[in-house]
FIVOLUM-766144 format. One record per residue (C-alpha): residue number from 1; residue in three letters; x, y, z. Coordinates in steps of 0.2 Angstrom, whole numbers, plus 2048, in hexadecimal, padded with zeros to 3 digits. Last residue first. Example, Ala and Ser with C-alpha at 12.3 -4.5 7.8 and 13.67 -1.06 7.14 Angstrom:
2
ATOM/seq/type/px/py/pz
ATOM/2/SER/844/7FB/824
ATOM/1/ALA/83E/7EA/827
end
This chain:
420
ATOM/seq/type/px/py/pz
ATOM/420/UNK/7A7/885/7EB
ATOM/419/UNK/7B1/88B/7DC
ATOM/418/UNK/7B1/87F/7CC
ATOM/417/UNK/7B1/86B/7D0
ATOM/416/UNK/7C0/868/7C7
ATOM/415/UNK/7CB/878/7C4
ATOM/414/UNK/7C3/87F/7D6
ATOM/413/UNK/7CD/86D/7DD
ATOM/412/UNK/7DE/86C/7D4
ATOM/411/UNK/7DE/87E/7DB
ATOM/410/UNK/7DD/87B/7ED
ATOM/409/UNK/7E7/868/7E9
ATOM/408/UNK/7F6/877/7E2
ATOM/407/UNK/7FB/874/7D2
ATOM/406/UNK/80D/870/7CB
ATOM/405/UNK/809/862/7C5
ATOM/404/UNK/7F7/85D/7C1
ATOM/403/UNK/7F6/854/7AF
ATOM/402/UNK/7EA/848/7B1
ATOM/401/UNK/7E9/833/7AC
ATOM/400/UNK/7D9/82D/7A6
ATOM/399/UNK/7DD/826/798
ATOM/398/UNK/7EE/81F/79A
ATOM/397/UNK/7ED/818/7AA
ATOM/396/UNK/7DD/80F/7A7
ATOM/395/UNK/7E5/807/799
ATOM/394/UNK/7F6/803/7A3
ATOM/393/UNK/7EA/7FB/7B2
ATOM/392/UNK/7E2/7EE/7A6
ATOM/391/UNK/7F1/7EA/79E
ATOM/390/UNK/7F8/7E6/7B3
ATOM/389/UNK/7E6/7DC/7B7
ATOM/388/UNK/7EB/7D0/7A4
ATOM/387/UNK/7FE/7CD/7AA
ATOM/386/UNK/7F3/7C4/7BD
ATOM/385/UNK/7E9/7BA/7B4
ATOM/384/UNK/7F6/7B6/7A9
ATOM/383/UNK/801/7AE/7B9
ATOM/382/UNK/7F4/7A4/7C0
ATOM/381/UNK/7F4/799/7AE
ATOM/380/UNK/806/799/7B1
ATOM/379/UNK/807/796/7C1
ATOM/378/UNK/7FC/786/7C1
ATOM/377/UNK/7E8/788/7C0
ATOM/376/UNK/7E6/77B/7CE
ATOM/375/UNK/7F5/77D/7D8
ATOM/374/UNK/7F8/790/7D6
ATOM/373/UNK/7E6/793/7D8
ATOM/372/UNK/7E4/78C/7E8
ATOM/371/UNK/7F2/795/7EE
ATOM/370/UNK/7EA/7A5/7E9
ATOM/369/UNK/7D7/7A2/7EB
ATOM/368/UNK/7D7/7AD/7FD
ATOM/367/UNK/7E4/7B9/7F8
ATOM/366/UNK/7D8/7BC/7EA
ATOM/365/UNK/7CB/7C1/7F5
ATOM/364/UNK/7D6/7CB/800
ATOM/363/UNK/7DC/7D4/7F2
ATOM/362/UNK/7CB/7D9/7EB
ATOM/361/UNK/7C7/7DF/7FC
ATOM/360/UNK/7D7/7E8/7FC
ATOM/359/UNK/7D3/7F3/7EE
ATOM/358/UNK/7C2/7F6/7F2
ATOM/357/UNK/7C4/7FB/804
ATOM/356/UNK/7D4/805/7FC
ATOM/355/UNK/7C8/80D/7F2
ATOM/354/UNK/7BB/811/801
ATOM/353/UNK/7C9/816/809
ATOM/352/UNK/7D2/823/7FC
ATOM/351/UNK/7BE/82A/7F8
ATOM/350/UNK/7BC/82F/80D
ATOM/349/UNK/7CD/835/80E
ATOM/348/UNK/7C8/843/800
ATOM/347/UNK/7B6/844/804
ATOM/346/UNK/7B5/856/80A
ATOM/345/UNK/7C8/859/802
ATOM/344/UNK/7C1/857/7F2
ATOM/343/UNK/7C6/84A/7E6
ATOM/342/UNK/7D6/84A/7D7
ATOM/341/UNK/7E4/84F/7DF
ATOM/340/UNK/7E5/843/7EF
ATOM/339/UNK/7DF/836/7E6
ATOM/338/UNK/7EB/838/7D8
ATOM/337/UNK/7FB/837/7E5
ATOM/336/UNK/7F6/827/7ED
ATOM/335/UNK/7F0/822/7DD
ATOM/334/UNK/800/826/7D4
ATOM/333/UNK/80B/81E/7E1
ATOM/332/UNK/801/80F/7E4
ATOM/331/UNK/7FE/80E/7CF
ATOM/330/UNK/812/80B/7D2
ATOM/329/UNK/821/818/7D1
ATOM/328/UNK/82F/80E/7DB
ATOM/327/UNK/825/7FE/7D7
ATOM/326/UNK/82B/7FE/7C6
ATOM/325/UNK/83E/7FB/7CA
ATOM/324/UNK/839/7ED/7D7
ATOM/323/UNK/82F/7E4/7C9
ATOM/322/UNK/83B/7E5/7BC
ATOM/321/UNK/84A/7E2/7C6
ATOM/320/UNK/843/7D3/7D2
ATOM/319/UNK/83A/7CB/7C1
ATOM/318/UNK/84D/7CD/7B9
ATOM/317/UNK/853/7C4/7CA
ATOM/316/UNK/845/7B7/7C9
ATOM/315/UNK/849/7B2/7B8
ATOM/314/UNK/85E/7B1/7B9
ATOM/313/UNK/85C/7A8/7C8
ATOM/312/UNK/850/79B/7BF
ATOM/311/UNK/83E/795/7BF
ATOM/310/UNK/83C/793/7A9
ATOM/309/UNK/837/7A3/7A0
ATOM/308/UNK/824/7A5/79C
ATOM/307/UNK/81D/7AA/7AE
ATOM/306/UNK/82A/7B4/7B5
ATOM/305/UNK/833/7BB/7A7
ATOM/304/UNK/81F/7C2/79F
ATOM/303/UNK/81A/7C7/7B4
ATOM/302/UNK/82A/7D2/7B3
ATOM/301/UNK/827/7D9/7A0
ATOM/300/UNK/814/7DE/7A7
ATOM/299/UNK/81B/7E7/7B8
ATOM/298/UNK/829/7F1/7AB
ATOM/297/UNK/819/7F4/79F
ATOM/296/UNK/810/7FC/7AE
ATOM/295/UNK/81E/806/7B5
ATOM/294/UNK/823/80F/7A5
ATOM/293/UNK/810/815/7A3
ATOM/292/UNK/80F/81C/7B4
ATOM/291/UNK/81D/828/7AE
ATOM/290/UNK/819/829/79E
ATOM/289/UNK/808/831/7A7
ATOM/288/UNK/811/83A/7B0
ATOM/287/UNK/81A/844/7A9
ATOM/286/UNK/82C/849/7B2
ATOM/285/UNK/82D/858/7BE
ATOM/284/UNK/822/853/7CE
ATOM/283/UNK/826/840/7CF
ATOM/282/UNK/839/843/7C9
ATOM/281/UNK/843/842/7DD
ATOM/280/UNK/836/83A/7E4
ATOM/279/UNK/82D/82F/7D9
ATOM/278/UNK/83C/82C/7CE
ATOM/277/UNK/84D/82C/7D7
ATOM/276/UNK/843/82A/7E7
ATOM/275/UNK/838/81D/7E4
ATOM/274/UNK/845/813/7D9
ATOM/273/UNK/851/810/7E7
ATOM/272/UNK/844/809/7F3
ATOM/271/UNK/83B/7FD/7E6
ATOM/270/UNK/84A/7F7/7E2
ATOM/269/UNK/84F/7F4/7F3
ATOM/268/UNK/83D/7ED/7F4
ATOM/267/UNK/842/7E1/7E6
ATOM/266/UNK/853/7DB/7EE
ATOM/265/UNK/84B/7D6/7FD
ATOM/264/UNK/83D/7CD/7F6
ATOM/263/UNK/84F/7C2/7EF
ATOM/262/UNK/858/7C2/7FF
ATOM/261/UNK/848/7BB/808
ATOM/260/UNK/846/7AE/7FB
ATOM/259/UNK/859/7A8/7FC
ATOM/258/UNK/855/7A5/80E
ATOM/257/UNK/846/79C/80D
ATOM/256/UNK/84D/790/801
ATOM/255/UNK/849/791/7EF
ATOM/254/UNK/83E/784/7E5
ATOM/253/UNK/837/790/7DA
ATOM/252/UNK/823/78C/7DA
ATOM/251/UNK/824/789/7ED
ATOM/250/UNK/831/792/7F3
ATOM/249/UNK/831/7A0/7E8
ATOM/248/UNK/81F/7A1/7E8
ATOM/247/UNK/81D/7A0/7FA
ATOM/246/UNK/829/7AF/7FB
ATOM/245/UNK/81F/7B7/7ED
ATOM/244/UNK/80F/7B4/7F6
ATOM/243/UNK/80C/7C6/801
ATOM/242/UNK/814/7D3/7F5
ATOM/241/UNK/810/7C6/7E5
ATOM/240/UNK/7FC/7C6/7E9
ATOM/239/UNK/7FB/7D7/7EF
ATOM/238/UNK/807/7DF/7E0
ATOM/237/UNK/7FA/7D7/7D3
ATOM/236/UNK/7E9/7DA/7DB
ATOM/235/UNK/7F1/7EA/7E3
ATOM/234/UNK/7F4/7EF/7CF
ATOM/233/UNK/7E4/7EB/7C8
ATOM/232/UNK/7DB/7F3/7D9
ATOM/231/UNK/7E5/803/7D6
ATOM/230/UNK/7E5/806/7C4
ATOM/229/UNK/7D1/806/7C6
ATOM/228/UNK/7CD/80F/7D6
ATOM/227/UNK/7D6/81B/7D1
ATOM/226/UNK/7D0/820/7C0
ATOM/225/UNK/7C1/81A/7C0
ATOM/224/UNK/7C0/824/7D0
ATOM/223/UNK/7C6/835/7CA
ATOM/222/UNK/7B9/832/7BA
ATOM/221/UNK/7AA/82F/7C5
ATOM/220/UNK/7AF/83F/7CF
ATOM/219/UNK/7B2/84A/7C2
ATOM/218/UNK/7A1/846/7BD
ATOM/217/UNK/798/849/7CA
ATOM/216/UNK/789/83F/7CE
ATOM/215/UNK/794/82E/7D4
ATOM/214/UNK/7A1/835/7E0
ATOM/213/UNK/794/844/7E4
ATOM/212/UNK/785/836/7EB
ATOM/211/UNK/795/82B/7F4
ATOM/210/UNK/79A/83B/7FE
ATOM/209/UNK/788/83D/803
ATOM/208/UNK/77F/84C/7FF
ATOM/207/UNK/777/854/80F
ATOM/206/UNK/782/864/810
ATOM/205/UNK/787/870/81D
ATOM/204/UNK/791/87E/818
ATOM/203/UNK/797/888/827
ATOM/202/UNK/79E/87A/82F
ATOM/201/UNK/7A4/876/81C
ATOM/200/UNK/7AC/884/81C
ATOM/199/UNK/7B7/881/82D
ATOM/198/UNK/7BA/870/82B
ATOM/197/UNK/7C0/874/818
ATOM/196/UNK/7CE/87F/81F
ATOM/195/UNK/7D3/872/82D
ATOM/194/UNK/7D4/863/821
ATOM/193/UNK/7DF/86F/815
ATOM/192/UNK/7E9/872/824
ATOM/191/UNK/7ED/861/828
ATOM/190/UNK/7EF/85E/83C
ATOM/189/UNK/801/862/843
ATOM/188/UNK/80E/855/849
ATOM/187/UNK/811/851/85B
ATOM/186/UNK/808/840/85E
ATOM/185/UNK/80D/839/84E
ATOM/184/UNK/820/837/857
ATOM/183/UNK/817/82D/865
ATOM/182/UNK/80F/821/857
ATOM/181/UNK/81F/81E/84F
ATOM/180/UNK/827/819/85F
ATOM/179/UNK/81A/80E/864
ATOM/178/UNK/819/807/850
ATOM/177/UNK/82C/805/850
ATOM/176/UNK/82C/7F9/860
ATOM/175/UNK/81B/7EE/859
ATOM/174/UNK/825/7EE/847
ATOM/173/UNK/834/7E5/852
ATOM/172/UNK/828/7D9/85A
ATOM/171/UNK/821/7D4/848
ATOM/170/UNK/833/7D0/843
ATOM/169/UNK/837/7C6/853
ATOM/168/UNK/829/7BB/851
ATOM/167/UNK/830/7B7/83E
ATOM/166/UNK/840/7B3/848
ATOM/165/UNK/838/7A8/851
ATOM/164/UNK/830/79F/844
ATOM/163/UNK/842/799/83D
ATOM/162/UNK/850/79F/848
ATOM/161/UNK/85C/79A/838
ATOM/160/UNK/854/7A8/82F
ATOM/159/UNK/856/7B5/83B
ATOM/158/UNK/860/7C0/832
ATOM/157/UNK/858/7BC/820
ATOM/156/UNK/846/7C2/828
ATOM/155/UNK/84E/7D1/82C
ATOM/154/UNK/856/7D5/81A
ATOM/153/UNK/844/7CF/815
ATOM/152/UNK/83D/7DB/825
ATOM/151/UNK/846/7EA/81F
ATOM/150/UNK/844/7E9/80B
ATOM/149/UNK/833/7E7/80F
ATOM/148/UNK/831/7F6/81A
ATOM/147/UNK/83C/801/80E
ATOM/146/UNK/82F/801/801
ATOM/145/UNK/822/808/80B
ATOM/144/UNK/82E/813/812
ATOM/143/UNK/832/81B/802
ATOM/142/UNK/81E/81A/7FC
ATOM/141/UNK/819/826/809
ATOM/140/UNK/82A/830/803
ATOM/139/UNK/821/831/7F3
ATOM/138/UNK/811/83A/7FC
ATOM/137/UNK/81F/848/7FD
ATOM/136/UNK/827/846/7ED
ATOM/135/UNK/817/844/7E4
ATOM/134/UNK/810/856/7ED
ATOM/133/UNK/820/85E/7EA
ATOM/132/UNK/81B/86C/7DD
ATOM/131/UNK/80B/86F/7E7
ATOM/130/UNK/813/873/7F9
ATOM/129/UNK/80E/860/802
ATOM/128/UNK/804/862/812
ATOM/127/UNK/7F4/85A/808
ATOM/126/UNK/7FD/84F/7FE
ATOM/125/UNK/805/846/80C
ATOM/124/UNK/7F5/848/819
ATOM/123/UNK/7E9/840/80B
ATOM/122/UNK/7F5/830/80B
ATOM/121/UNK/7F6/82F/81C
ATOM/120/UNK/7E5/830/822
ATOM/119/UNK/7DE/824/815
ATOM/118/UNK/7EC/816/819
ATOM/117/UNK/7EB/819/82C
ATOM/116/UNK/7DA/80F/82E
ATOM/115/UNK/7DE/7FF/822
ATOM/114/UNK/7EF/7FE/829
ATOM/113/UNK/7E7/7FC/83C
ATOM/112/UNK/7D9/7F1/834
ATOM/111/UNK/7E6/7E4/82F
ATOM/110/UNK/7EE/7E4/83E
ATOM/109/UNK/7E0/7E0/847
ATOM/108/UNK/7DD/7D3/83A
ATOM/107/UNK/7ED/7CC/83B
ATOM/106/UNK/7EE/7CA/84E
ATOM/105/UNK/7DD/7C1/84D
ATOM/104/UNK/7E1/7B5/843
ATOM/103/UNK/7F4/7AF/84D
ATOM/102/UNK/7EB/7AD/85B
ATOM/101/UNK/7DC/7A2/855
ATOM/100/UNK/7EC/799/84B
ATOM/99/UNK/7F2/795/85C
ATOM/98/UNK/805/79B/865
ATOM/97/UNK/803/7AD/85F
ATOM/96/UNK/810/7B9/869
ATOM/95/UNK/817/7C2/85A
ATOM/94/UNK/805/7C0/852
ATOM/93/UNK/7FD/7C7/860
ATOM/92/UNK/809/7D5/864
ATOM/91/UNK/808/7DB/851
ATOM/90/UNK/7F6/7DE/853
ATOM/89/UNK/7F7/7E5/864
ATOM/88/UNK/802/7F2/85C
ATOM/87/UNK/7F7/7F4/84D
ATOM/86/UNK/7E9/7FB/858
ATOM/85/UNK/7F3/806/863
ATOM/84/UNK/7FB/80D/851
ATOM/83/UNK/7E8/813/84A
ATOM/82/UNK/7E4/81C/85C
ATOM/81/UNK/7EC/82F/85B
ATOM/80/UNK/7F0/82D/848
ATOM/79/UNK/7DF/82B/843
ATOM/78/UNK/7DB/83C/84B
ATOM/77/UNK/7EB/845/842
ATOM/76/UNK/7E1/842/830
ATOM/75/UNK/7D0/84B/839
ATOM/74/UNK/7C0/849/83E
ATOM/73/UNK/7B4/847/833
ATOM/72/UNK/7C1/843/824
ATOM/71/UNK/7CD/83A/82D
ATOM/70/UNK/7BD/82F/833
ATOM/69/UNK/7B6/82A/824
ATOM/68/UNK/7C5/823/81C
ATOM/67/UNK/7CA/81C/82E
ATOM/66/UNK/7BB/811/82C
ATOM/65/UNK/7BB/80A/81B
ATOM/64/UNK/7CC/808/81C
ATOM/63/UNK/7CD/7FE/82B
ATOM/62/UNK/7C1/7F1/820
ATOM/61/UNK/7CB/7F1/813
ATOM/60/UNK/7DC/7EF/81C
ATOM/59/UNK/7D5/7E0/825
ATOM/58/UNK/7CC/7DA/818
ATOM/57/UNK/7DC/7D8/80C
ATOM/56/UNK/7F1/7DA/80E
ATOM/55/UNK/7EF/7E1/821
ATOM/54/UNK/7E9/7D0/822
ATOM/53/UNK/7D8/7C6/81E
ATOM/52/UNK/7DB/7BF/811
ATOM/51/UNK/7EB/7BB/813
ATOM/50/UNK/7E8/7B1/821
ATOM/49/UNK/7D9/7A8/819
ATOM/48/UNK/7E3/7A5/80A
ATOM/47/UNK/7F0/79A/816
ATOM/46/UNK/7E2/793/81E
ATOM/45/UNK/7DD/78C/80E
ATOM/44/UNK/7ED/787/807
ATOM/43/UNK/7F0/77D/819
ATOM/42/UNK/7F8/782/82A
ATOM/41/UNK/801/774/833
ATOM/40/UNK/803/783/841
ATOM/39/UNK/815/785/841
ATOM/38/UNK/816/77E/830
ATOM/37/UNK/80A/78A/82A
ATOM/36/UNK/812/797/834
ATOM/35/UNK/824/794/82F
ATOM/34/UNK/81D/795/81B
ATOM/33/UNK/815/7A6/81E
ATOM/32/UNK/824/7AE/827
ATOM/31/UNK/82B/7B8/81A
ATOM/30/UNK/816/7BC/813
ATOM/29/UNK/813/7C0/828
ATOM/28/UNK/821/7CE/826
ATOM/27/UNK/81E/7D3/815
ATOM/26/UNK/80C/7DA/81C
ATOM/25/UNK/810/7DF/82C
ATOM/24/UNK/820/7EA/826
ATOM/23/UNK/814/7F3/817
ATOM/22/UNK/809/7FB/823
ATOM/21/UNK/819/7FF/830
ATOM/20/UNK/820/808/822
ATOM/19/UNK/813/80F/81B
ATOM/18/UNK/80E/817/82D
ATOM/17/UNK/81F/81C/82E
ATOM/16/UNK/81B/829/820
ATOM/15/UNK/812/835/82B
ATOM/14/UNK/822/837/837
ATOM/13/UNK/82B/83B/827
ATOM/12/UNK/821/846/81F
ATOM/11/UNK/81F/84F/82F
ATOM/10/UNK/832/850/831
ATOM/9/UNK/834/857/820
ATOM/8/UNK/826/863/824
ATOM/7/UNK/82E/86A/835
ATOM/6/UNK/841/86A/82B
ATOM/5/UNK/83A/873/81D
ATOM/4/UNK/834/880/829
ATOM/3/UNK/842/87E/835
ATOM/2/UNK/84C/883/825
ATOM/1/UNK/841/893/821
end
């Protein structure tokens, strides 16, 4: 029985280092955006451009779309076979980038890479998870996602006095994990619930498209209205201040690079810390609606300090508690979990990246208009914007939230569409 446990915890795990190395890329070129711009006399514009097309926006959209598609053809341990040889060529790129033609392409190979594995990983948590641990298990997803940031700030304030090089150093680090990451990925086993519907739907053939059932059923149009709505208000919130909030800082709040890092730092600790006391340790027992609910007004009270209280320690430390406590049970966590729960295995990894195409999309876009907006709308102008996407998300939230726990995804399933 303990190897048992031991096997899936160490799947899990393995699975989870995707997140990590997801999350490292992007808070690893937001720590070092200033040192680039300097580096490569970079404007607002390029700056935008950068972001827009990182593992942050239209990278990760793009790879999405694709590795959506292909974990549900042929298989969630496929992507994990070629995904991590991508994003290490990424990662070398920018590590060794000494034009901005360099430096562009790294980011969007490694944009695509996190794009591809997001789909796969997400659908492979839930899947393998026993049905009264299914948060906890995608939750440890959200653990190392967490735990990237507070890595590479804590990183990032280590090498501070080596300037840009030791940004270079960061993304030569994430190039190390990855390979060792992608060996361990190697060895673990394919999704059983893939395997199973495989093997019926071989026997099954259907001509409906997965885009003609997402719209024609109904539990279907709800799961996605669902999903695709708290998740693209909240990433256009957490994408914007995950990848600017150190420009923010030190633009907006006058802090020096160093005290920046410490404070991104502190949130993702936060974040950590909160993950597993709620999402992981309470994610399958508390409700979960008051859950998600609790999360939203916390993100909303932290944009509220930021914007309408004067630049000061005392504002951007309360923003770095409320924030940091929320992002431990986040519309990341619940969509990652909901998507999973709520669509058919067929389509299941299919659905996540055509989301996450949207999502990320949306964030590259406003990634694009970001800086601009700050200077010609002003922060606090900027700022509303961004309050009104978070109300948005809670009333999504609350009306079309399920009540699934304790339910197997088999179940979760014949409940939804009926047996089939």
């Amino acid at each position: 029985m303990s190897t048992k446990i031991d096997g899936k915890l160490k799947e899990t795990l393995t699975v989870s280092l995707s997140n990590f190395l997801d999350a490292g890329a992007i808070v690893a070129g937001a720590s070092g955006l200033t040192l680039w711009m300097t580096y490569l006399h970079l404007n607002n514009e390029i700056i935008g451009l950068l972001g827009a097309v990182s593992a942050n926006g239209f990278g990760a959209a793009i790879g999405a779309l694709l590795g959506g598609k292909m974990a549900d053809k042929y298989g969630r341990k496929f992507i994990y076979k070629y995904d991590l040889l991508i994003y290490m060529l990424g990662v070398a790129l920018i590590s060794l980038s000494i034009n901005f033609p360099m430096l562009l392409v790294g980011y969007i190979l490694t944009g695509i890479s996190v794009g591809i594995v997001v789909p796969a990983s997400w659908s492979y948590l839930g899947e393998q998870a026993p049905e009264n641990k299914r948060f906890a298990n995608i939750g440890w997803g959200q653990f190392y996602w967490g735990f990237a940031p507070l890595i590479i700030f804590l990183l990032a304030f280590a090498f501070n006095h080596y300037g840009l090089l030791g940004n270079r150093i960061m993304f030569a680090i994430l190039f190390v994990i990855a390979l060792v990451t992608w060996i361990l990925q190697q060895q673990i086993a394919e999704s059983k619930l893939w395997i199973a519907e495989k093997k019926k739907n071989s026997k099954l053939k259907s001509n409906k498209s997965t885009l003609y059932e997402l719209f024609t059923i109904k539990a279907n149009r709800q799961a996605f209205a669902l999903c695709a709505g708290i998740y693209i208000t909240w990433a256009l919130v957490a994408g914007v201040q995950g990848y600017f909030l150190p420009y923010i800082f030190e633009k907006i709040g006058h802090l020096s690079n160093t005290s920046s890092n410490l404070l991104n730092a502190f949130i993702w600790l936060l974040t950590v810390i909160f993950t597993y006391l709620v999402s992981i340790r309470k994610g399958d027992i508390w409700n979960r609606k008051l859950v998600f609910s609790i999360s939203c007004f916390l993100e909303i009270f932290a944009w509220i300090i930021l914007i309408f209280s004067p630049i000061s320690w005392f504002s951007l430390i309360m923003f770095d508690v409320l924030w940091g406590i929320s992002a431990g049970f986040s519309s990341q966590c619940f969509f990652a979990l909901w998507s999973v729960e709520l669509f058919k295995t067929q389509y299941r990894a299919e659905v996540q990246g055509i989301i996450f195409f949207l999502v990320r999309s949306s964030v590259g876009i406003i990634s694009f208009f970001f800086p601009s907006m700050l200077t010609d709308l002003g922060f606090k102008n900027t700022g509303l914007i961004l309050i009104l996407f978070l109300i948005v998300q809670l009333i999504i939230g609350v009306i079309y939230a399920p009540e699934t726990r304790g339910k197997s995804i088999t179940e979760i399933e014949q409940e939804r569409y009926g047996e089939f």
